[in-house]
N, C-alpha and C positions, 0 to 999 in steps of 0.2 A: 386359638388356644386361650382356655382361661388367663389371663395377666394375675387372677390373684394364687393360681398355683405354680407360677414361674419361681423359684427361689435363685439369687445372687449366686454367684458361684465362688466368688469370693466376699462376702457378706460386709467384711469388716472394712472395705472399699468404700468409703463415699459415693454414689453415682457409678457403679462400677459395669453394672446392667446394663446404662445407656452410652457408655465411654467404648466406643469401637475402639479408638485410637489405643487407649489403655490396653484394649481385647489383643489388638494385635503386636502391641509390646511384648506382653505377657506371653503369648505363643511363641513370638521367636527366639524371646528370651529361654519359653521353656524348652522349648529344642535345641538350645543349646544345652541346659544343664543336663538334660536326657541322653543327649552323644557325650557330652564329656562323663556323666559315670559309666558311660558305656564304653567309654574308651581305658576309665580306670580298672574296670571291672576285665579288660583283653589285657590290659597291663599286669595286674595280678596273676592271672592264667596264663599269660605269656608276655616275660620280659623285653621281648625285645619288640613289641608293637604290632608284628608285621599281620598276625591275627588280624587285626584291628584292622589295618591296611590294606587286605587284602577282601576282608568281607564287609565291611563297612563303607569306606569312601569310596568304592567304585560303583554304590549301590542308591547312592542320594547324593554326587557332586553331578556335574555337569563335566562328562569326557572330552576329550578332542571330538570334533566332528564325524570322523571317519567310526566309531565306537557307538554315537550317540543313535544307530536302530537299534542297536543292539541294547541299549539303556533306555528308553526313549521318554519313560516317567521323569527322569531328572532334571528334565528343562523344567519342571515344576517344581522338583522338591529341594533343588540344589540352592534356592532364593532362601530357604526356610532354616539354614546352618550357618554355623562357624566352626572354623578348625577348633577342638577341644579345649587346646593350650592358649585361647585365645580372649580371656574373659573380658580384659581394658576395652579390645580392638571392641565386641560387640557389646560390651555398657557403653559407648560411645557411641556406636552405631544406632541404637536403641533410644537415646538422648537426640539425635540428630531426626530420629523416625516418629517419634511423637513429636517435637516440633512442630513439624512440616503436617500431619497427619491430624492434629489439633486445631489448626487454622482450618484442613479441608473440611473436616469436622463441622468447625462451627459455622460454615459459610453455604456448604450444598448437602451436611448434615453425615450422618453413621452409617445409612445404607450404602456409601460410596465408598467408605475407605477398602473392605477385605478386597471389590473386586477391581479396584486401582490396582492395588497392591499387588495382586496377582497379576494383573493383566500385564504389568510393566516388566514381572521378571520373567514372565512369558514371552514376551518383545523382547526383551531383554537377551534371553536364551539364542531367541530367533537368528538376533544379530549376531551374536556371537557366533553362535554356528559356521551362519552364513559368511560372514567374514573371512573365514579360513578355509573358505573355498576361491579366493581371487588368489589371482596369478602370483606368487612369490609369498603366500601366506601359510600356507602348509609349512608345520611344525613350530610356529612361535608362539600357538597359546599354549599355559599350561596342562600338562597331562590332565589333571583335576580343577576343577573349581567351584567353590562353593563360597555365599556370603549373598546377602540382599541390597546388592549396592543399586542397582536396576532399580527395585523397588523403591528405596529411598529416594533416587535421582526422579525417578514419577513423581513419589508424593511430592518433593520437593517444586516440581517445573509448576506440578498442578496449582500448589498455595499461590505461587507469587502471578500463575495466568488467573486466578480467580480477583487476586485484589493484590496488585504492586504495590500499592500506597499503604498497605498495613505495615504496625510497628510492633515488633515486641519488646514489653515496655518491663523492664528490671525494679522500677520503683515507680513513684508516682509523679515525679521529674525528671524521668533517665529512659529512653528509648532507643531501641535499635531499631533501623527502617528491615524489614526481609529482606530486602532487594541488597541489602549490604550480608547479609546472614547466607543468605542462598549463593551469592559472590563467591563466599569464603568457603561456602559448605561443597561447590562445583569445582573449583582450585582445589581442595583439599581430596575428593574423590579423584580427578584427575592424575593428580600425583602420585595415588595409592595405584592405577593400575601400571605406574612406568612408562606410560606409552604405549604398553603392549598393542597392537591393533586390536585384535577382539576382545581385549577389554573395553579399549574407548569406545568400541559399535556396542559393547553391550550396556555400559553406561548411556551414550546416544540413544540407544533404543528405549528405554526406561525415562527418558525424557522427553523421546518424542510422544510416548505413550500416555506422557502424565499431561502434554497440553494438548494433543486430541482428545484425549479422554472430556477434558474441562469443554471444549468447543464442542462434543457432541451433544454435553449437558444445557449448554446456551442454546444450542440448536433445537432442544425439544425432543433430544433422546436420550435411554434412559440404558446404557452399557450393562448396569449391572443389577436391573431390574429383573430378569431372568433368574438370579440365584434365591432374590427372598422371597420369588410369587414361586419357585422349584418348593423353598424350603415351608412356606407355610401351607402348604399341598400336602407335604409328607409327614406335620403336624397337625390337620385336620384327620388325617387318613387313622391316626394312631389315637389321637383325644377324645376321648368320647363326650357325646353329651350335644346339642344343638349349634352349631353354626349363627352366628347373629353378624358375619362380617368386621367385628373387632381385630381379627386378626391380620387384618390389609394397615391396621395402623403402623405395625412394623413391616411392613412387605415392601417390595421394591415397587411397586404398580404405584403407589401415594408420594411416590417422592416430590418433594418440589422444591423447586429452585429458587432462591428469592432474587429479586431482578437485581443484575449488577449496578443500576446506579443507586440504586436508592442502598445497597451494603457497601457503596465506597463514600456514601453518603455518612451513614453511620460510624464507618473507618474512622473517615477522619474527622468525625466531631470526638472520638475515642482518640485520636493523635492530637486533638485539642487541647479537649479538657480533662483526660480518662476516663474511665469506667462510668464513676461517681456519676457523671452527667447526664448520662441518658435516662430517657422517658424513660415509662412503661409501656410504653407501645412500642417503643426500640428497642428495647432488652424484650418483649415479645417477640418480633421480628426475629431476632436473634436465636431465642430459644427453637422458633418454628423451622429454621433453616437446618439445626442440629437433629433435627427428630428424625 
């Protein structure tokens, strides 16, 4: 596809084009604000909610197990909400998911973040499910669930398997190591599910997901290569005009990895000296890993 007839979709964004991390904020953020005037709008029509409750969250959370043929889309879309009345819980969820999604970003680049991110509350779902089929588990998850803790807990396992020694740094003498961020950020998911059992397997799942994810990328495979060579298929089909191969610059087929020592190399001369220090050939490096 032409790159010079692409327009921003939000223009007024810096870099907003090539910031996945940003992309995928922005969605989940916007699905929230979509269910909650959806949910204002069954409020109006009907005080007492049950509208809402009855056609809406049975139709995008994730059921009990024993429901889930009968729903079977939700193990995918229930990653992608928050309860309406919940705006703190998900601006903090949203702060906690670009974090983590900003480092994958800058290290194995934008073609990885959507299909992390899905693949985790996919896993995520999985265990869940499955959880509540072992002996004594039946009836302790919630009737409904929705929220992208899954997905967070991937991006999150993924940052700290790509480079444990990165810092994020508050000023230009003040750092936090990840390894201490992701600590807090795991303790604090933990504690939001209670203990529930298929919570904690769905959490678990989303982090087993985020460091196989990262090792099959070391390994020389390419997980979510499949959705940008799908999608720039179905943008040659419809563009008209000559093919010249430009359009693999964004496709999943070109991805490349840049080798882990020489980016934990980089890390910590950035845990050094900051930013400021590196070459031009390092902040290349850099920029090559994000494309």
């Amino acid at each position: 596809m032409n790159r010079g007839q692409k327009k921003s979709l939000l223009p007024y964004i810096p870099g907003y084009d090539n910031n996945a991390a940003l992309k995928l904020v922005f969605f989940v953020a916007g699905a929230y604000i979509t269910l909650a005037l959806t949910w204002a709008t069954f409020m109006i029509v009907n005080t007492t909610g049950d509208a809402f409750d009855h056609y809406m969250i049975p139709n995008i959370s994730l059921p009990v197990v024993s429901q889930l043929g009968a729903k079977w889309w939700t193990i995918f879309t229930y990653g992608f909400f928050h309860v309406p009345n919940s705006f703190m819980h998900m601006l903090s969820n949203m702060l906690w998911l670009y974090m983590f999604s900003s480092v994958v970003q800058m290290l194995v680049g934008k073609q990885q973040i959507a299909p992390l991110f899905v693949y985790s509350l996919l896993a995520g779902g999985v265990f869940y499910s499955a959880t509540q089929l072992l002996p004594g588990s039946a009836g302790i998850a919630p009737t409904y669930m929705m929220g992208p803790r899954a997905g967070m807990m991937g991006m999150c396992v993924a940052a700290i398997t790509l480079s444990p020694k990165y810092r994020f740094y508050l000023s230009e003498t003040f750092s936090i190591p990840m390894a201490v961020v992701a600590g807090i950020f795991a303790l604090l998911m933990l504690l939001e599910t209670g203990f529930n059992l298929p919570l904690v397997a769905m959490v678990a799942g989303g982090a087993l997901t985020g460091f196989g994810y990262v090792k099959l990328l070391r390994a020389g495979y390419r997980p979510g290569a499949w959705v940008y060579s799908l999608r720039n298929k179905m943008e040659q089909s419809v563009t008209p005009g000559p093919s010249s191969g430009k359009g693999n610059r964004s496709g999943g087929n070109t991805v490349s990895v840049t080798p882990q020592q020489r980016v934990d190399e980089i890390l910590d001369k950035i845990n050094r000296k900051g930013l400021k220090s590196l070459t031009n050939e390092e902040r290349e490096i850099l920029k090559k890993a994000g494309r």
